[in-house]
C-alpha positions in Angstrom: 145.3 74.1 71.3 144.0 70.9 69.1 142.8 71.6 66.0 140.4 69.0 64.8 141.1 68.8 60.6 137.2 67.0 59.7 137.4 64.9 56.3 133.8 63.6 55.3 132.9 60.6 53.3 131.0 59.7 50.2 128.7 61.8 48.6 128.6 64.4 51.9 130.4 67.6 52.4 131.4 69.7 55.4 127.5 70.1 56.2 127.6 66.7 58.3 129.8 68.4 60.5 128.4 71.7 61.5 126.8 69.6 64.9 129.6 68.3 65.7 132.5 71.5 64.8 130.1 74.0 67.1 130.8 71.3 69.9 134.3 71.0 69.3 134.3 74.7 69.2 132.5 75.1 72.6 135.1 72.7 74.3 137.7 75.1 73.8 139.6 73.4 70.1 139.0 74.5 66.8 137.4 72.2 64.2 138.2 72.6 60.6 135.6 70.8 58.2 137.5 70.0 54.8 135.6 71.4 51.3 136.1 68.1 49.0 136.4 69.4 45.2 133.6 68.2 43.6 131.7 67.1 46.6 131.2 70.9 48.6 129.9 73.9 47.1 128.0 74.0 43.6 127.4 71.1 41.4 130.3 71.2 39.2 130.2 71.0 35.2 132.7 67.8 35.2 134.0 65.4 37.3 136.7 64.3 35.0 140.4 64.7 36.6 138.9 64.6 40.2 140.5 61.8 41.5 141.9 61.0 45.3 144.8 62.9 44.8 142.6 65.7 44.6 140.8 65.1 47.7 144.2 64.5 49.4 145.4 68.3 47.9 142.1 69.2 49.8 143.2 68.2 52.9 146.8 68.9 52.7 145.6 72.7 52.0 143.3 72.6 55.1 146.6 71.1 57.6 148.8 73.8 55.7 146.4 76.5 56.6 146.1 75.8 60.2 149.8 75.4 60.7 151.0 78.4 58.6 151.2 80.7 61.8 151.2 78.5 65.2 151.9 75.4 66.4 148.8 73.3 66.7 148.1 69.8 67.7 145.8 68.6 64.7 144.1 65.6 65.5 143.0 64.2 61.2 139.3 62.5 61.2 138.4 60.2 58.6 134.8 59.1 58.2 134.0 56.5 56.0 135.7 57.4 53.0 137.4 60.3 54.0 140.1 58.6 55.8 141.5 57.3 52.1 142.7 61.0 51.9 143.1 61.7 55.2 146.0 59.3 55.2 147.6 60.4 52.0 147.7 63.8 53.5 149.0 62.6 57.4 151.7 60.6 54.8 152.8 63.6 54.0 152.8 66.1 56.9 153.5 63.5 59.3 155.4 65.6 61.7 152.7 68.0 61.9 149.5 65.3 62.9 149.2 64.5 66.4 146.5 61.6 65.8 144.5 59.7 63.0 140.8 59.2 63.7 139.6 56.5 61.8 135.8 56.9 61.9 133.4 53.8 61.8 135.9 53.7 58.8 137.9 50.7 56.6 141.9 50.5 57.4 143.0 51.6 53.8 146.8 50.0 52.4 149.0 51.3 50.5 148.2 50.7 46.7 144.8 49.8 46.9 142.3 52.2 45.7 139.0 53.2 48.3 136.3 51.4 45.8 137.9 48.0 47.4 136.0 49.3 51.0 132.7 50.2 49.3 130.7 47.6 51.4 128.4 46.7 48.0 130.2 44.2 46.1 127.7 44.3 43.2 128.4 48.0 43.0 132.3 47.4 43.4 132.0 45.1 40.3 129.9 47.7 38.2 132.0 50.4 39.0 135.6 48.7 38.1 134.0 47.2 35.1 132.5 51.0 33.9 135.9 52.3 34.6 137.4 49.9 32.5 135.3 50.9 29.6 135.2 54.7 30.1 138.4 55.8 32.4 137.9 57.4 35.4 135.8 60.1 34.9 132.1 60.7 35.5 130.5 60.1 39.1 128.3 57.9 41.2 124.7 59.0 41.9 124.1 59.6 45.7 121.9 57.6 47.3 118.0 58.4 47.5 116.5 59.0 50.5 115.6 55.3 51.3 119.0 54.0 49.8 121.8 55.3 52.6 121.2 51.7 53.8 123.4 50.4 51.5 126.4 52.4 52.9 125.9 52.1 56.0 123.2 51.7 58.7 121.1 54.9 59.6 120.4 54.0 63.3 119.9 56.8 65.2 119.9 59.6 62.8 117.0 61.9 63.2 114.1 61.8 60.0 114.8 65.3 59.6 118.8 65.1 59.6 118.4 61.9 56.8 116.6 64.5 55.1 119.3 67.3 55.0 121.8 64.3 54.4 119.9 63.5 51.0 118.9 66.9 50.0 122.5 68.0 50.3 124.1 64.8 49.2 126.6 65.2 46.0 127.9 62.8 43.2 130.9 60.8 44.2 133.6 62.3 41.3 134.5 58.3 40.3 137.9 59.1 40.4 138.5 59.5 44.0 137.1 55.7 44.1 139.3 54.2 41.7 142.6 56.1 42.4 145.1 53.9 44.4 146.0 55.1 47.6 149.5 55.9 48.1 151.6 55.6 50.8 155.6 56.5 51.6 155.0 54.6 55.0 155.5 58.0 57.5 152.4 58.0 58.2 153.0 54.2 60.4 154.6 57.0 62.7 151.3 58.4 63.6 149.0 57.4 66.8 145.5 56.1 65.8 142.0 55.9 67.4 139.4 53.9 65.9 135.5 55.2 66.6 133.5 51.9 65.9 129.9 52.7 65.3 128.1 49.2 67.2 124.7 50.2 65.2 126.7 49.2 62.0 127.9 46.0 62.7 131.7 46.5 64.2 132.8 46.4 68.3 136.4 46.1 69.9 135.1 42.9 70.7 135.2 41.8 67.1 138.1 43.5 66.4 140.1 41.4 69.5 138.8 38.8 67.9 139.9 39.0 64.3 143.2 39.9 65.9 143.7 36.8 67.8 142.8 35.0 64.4 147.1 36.7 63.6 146.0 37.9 60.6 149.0 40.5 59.7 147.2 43.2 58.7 145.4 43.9 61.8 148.9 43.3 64.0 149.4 47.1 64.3 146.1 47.4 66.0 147.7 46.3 69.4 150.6 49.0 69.4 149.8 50.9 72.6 149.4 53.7 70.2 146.6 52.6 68.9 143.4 53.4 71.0 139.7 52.5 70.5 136.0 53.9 70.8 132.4 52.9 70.5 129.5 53.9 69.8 126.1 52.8 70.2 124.8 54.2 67.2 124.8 53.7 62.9 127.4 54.8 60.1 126.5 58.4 60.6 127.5 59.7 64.5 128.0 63.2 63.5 124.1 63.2 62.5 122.8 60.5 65.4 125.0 61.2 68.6 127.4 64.4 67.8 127.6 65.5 71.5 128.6 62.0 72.0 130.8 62.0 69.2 132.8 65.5 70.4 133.4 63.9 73.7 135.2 60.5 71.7 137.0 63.2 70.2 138.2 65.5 73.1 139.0 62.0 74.4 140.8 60.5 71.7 142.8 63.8 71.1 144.1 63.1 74.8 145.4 59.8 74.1 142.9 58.0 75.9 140.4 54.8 74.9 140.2 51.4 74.6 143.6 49.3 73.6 143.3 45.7 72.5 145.2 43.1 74.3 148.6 41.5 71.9 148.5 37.6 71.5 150.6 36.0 73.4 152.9 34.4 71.3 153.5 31.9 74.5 150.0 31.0 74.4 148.0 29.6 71.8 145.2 32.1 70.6 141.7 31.3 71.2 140.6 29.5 68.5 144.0 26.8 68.4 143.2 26.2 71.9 142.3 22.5 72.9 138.6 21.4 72.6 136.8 21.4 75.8 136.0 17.5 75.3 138.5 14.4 75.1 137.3 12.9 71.7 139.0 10.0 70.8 140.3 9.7 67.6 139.2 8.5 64.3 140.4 7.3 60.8 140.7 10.8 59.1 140.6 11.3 55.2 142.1 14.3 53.3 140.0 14.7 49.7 141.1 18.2 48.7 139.6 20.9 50.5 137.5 18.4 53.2 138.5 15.9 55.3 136.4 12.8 56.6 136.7 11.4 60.2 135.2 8.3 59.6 133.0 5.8 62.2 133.9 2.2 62.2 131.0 0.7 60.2 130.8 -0.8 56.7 127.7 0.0 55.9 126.4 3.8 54.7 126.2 5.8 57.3 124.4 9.3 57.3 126.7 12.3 57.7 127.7 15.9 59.1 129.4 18.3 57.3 131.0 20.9 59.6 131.6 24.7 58.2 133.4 26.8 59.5 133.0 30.6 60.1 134.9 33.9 59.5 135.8 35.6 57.2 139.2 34.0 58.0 142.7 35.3 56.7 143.6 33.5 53.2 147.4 33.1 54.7 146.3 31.7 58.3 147.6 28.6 59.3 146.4 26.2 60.3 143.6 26.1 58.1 140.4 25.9 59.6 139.7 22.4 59.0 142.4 22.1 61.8 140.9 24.0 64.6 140.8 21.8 67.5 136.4 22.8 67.5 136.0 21.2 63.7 138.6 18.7 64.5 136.5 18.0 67.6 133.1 18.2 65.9 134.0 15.7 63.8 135.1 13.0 65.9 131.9 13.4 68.1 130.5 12.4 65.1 132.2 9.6 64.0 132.0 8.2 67.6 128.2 8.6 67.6 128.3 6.3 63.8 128.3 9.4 61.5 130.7 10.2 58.8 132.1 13.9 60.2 133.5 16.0 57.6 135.2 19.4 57.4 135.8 22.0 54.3 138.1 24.6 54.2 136.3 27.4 52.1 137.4 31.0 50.8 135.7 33.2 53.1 138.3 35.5 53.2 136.4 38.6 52.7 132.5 39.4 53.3 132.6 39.8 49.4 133.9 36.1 49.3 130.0 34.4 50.1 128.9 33.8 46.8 132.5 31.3 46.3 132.4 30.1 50.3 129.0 28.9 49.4 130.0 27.5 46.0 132.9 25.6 48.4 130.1 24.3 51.1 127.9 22.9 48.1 130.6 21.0 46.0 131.2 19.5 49.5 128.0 18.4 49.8 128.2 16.4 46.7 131.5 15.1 47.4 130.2 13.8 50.7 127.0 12.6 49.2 128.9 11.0 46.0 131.0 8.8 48.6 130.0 5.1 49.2 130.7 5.1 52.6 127.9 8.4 52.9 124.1 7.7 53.2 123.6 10.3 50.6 120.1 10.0 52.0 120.9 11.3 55.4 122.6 14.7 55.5 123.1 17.4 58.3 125.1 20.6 57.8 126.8 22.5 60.4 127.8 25.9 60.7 129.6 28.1 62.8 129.8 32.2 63.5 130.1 33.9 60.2 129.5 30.8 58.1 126.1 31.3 59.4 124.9 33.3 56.1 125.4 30.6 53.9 122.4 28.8 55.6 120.1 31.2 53.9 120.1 28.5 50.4 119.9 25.5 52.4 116.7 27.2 54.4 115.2 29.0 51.3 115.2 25.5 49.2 116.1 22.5 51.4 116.3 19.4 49.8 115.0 15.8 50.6 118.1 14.4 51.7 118.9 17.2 54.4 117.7 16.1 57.4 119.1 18.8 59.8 120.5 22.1 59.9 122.4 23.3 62.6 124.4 26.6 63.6 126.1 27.2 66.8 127.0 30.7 67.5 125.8 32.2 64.0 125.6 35.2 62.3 121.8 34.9 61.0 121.5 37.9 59.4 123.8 40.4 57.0 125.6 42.7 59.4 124.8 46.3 57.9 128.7 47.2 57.2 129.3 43.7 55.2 127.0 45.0 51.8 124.8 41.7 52.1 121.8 43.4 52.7 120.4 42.8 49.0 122.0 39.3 48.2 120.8 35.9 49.0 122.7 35.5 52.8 119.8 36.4 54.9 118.7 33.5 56.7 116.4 35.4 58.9 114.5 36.0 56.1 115.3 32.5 54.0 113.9 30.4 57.7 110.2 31.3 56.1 110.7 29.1 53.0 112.3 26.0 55.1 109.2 24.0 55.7 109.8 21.0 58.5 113.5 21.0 58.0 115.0 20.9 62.3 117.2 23.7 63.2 119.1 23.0 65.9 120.4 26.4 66.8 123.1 27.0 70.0 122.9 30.3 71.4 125.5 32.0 73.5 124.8 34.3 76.6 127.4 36.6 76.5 127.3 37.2 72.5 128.9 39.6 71.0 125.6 42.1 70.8 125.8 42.8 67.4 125.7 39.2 66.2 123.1 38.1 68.9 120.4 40.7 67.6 120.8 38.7 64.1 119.8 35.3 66.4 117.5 36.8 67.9 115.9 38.2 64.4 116.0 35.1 63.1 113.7 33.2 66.1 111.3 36.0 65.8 111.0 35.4 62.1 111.5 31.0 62.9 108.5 31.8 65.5 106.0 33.8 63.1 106.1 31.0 60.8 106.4 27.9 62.6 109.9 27.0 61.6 111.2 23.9 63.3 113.9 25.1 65.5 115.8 23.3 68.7 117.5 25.8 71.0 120.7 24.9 72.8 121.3 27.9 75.4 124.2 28.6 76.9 123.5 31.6 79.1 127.4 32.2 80.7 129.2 31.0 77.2 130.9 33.5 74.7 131.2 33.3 71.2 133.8 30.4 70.4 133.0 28.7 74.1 134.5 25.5 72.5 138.1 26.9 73.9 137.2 29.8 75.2 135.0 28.6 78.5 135.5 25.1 78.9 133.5 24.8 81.9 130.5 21.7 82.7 127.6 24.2 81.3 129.7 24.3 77.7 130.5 20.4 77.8 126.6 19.6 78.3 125.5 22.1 75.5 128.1 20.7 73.1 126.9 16.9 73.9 123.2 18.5 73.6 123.7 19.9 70.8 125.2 16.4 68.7 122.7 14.2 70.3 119.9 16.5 68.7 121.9 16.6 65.4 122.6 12.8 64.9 118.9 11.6 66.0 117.4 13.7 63.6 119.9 12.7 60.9 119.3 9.3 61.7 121.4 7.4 64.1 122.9 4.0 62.7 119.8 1.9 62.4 117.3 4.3 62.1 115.8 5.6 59.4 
């Protein structure tokens, strides 16, 4: 028999589960909600000493219990932040956990405490700076009723089950937040499922992505023992979908779901794949973190600044700036008589915006301050998850910008990154950008979670008369550059620069 062990996540208690454990129940398993000190029963008088180690003593209880007399499979679930202790405690009873569910959830290391996957990087900052000052007791206020938002989206949960979710909600004990997890490494030994929640801004598709990018962290996620799930709902399945959520379950327990495909280290991965064009090549400058591809012209000539998306793994190599798409950009055009530039910025991390913005403007001015540069006569360029950082040249656009283009972007804050309250919104910054030209390339087969922020953003482009040029390209993916280089890609590419460089001025123009 499998014995579902249920570990909830911030401010919530085993209420979120009753749905979900009857259902489990029905199916023929048993489902075993875990009481978190401090976050089930009574308020408590204190919060002081309640730290992770508590909540993994919790669970570790719970997986004790149920294996005291029998033999049981026990499948651990982790939602949200409950998988922070529901890996200490499969660390330690690794022989007796069958599986790791790791629901709509962060992949937690060893060492690193659970604030760092609080998706509010304001809040992250209060919290470890209030630590500093006062240790690591009190607790975090749960959210009001129209403040879930800003942990994760509430798609699909019923008004009267957000209600329940708020009335019940319970302080988060600041301990369990700051408390580094730790790890002995047995639980590696352990299969995995990951149950991504579409509604709030994850999909395998993303995930295969970010894994062909060979960041190491995510290399375990192609182990055949790894499997994978979605949902079409927000953060909170066991609230929006449960019935749907038991079946994932039943399924996952059985070792079935999704499994991402390894890079082939034979093969180059998608995005160090050649460019779907023969650009010839160009004089090319290194001046720190940007390189110029330079036309052959001695007077000023207007420029393109290309920027790339992500968030891209601070170790990966090459470096952006590299990738056969910028490289190829770039020499498009400096053949058409632009200067074609490239920065490498920290995106690392969706927390990283505010510096990867602070990187794309002191490019700017290093392109602009150069003699060869029409400072006059500027277009900026952006790509995938670069796309946020349009939202301050749309909200204030300067003189000299004469275009803004984004091919394949992310136009508004997905709801698990915590941008939601900051300045990287561009759907809503496109209402303050006057007669600045977008020229914006849209993919058919988009990754749907990144096409309904497109799509958002040309509603709100429409309702105020924004100035926007749409490249289609209805049977391209995200990344077509190398991934589908086939005529209908080629033609949107050349579409796409010719629209850029005559409204940046072509050489001669004005």
């Amino acid at each position: 028999m499998t014995a579902f062990v249920l570990v909830s996540g911030m401010f919530t208690g085993t209420h979120v589960w009753q749905d979900t454990a009857a259902r489990l129940t029905a199916a023929g398993a048993e489902a075993h909600p875990v009481a978190l000190t401090g976050l089930d029963g009574p308020p408590i008088a204190t919060e002081t000493g309640i730290d992770l180690e508590t909540h993994i003593t919790d669970v570790l209880a719970v997986i004790d219990s149920v294996t005291a007399t029998t033999d049981r499979k026990i499948v651990l679930v982790g939602h949200d932040y409950g998988i922070h202790p529901a890996l200490g405690a499969a660390d330690r009873r690794a022989d007796r956990v069958e599986r790791i569910v790791y629901l709509d959830s962060a992949m937690p290391r060893d060492g690193v405490p659970p604030l760092a996957a609080v998706p509010d990087q304001s809040l992250r900052e209060r919290l470890a700076d209030e630590a500093g000052d006062a240790g690591h007791g009190g607790a975090l206020p749960p959210p009001a009723h129209d403040e879930w938002g800003r942990w994760g989206s509430t798609a699909g949960v019923p008004a009267p089950a957000l209600d329940r979710l708020t009335a019940l909600a319970a302080p988060q004990p600041l301990g369990t937040l700051l408390h580094p997890l730790t790890l002995t490494g047995a639980v590696h030994s352990v299969p995995t499922t990951g149950v991504l929640c579409t509604g709030n801004g994850t999909s395998i598709e993303m995930v295969q992505m970010l894994v062909g990018f060979g960041d190491p962290a995510l290399r375990a996620l192609v182990d055949p023992r790894v499997t994978f799930f979605e949902l079409a709902t927000g953060h909170w399945p066991m609230l929006s979908c449960s019935a749907e959520l038991t079946d994932v379950l039943l399924r996952a327990a059985a070792g079935e779901g999704h499994r991402l495909v390894p890079v082939d280290a034979a093969e180059p991965p998608p995005h160090l794949r050649p460019f779907l064009l023969d650009v010839p090549e160009v004089p090319r400058e290194r001046h720190g973190n940007v390189d110029l591809y330079l036309p052959d012209a001695e007077e000023p000539r207007p420029a393109v600044l290309f920027v790339h998306g992500g968030p891209v793994p601070a170790d990966a190599r090459p470096t952006p700036r590299d990738w056969p798409t910028l490289t190829g950009y770039a020499r498009m055009a400096a053949g058409g008589g632009a200067v074609g530039a490239v920065v490498d910025h920290r995106l690392h991390d969706p927390a990283d915006y505010e510096r990867a913005a602070a990187d794309v403007a002191a490019a700017v001015e290093l392109l602009r301050d150069d003699p060869r540069v029409d400072a006059d006569r500027i277009a900026l360029w952006f790509f995938s998850g670069g796309g946020p950082i349009t939202a301050d040249w749309l909200d204030a656009p300067p003189a000299w910008l004469r275009c803004l283009a984004a091919t394949y972007p992310i136009l508004a804050p997905l709801p698990n990154w915590g941008l939601s309250g900051t300045r990287f919104h561009p759907a809503r910054a496109v209402a303050n950008a006057g007669t600045l030209p977008v020229v914006l390339t849209r993919v058919g087969r988009e990754v749907p979670e990144i096409a309904a922020t497109v799509e958002e953003f040309l509603a709100a482009a429409e309702e105020c008369g924004a100035d926007v040029d749409v490249v289609d390209v209805p049977h391209a993916h995200h990344s077509f550059e190398t991934v589908d280089p086939t005529d209908e890609s080629r033609d949107a590419v050349r579409r796409a620069m010719r629209s850029v460089l005559d409204r940046v001025g072509r050489p001669g123009k004005a």
